[in-house]
C-alpha positions in Angstrom: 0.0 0.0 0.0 1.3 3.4 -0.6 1.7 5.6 2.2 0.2 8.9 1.4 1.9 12.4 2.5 0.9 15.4 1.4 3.2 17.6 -1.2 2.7 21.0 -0.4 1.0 21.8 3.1 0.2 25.5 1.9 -1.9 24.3 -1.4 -4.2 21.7 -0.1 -7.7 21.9 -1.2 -10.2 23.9 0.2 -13.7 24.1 -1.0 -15.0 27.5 -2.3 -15.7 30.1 -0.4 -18.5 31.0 -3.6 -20.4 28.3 -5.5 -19.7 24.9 -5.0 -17.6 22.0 -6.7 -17.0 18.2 -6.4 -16.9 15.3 -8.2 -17.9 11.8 -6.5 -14.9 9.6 -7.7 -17.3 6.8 -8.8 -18.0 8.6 -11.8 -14.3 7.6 -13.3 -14.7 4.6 -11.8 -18.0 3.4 -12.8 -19.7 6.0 -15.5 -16.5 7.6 -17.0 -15.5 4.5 -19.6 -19.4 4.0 -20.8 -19.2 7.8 -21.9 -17.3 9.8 -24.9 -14.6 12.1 -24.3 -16.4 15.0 -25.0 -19.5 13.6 -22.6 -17.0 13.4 -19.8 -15.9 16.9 -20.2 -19.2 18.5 -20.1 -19.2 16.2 -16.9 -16.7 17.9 -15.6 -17.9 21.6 -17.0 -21.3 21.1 -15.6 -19.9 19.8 -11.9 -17.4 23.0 -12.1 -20.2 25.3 -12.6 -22.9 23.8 -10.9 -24.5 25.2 -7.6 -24.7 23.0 -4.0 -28.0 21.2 -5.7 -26.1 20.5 -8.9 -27.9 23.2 -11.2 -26.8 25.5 -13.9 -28.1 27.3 -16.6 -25.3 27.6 -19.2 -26.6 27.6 -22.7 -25.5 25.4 -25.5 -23.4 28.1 -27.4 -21.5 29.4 -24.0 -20.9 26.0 -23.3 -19.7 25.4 -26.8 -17.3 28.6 -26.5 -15.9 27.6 -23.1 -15.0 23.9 -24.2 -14.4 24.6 -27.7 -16.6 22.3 -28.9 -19.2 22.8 -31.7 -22.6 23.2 -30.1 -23.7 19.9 -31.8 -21.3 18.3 -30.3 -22.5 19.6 -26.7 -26.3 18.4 -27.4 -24.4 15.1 -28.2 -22.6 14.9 -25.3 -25.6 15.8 -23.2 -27.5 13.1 -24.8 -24.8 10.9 -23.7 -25.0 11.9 -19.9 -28.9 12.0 -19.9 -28.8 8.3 -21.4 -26.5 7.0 -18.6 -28.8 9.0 -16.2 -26.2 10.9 -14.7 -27.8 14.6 -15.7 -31.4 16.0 -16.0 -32.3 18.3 -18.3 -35.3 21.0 -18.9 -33.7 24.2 -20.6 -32.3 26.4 -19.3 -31.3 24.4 -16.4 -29.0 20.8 -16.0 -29.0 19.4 -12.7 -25.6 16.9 -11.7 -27.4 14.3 -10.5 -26.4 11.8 -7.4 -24.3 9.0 -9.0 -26.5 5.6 -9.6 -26.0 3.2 -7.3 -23.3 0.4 -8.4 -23.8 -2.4 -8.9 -22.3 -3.9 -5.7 -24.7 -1.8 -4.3 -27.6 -3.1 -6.1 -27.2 -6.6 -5.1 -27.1 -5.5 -1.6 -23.3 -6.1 -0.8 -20.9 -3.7 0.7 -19.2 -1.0 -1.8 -15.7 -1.4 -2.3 -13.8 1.8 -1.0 -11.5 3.1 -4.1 -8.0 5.0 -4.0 
């Protein structure tokens, strides 16, 4: 096992003193492979920019600008998240939803703890 120690005392992480940001690391684990590149960035975007309930109201061409991406290419990638339930959608607003449960969890048995 590896021992961990951290790097640089004065840059740890803090959370934000304005908005709010996180990502649940079950999403690489579990969602990320199942999803195209371009999904898993708006992933990311839309955690970034998201408020403490998961909601933002970015349009499709700021999004676009701000991942340089063609806005086809965001509706695509939104498709991709909605399909794997992992976003809702009602323009103007996407809400980050609360990951599924695995599938350990599922079947009732105990969730493995990750790195």
């Amino acid at each position: 096992m590896i021992h961990k120690q951290i790097l640089l005392p004065d840059r740890v992480r803090r959370p934000p003193d304005e908005g709010f940001s996180w990502i649940d690391r079950r999403f690489l684990r579990d969602h990320a492979s199942k999803l195209t590149g371009d999904a898993i960035l708006l992933y990311f975007f839309l955690a970034a920019v998201s408020d403490k309930h998961g909601l933002s109201f970015y349009g499709d061409g700021t999004v676009a600008v701000r991942l340089r991406m063609r806005e086809e290419a965001v509706v695509a990638a939104r498709e991709d998240l909605l399909t794997h339930d992992l976003i809702a959608y009602q323009a103007p607003l996407t809400q980050v939803l609360s990951l599924p449960p695995s599938r350990r969890e599922r079947r009732g048995l105990p969730a493995l703890e990750s790195l």
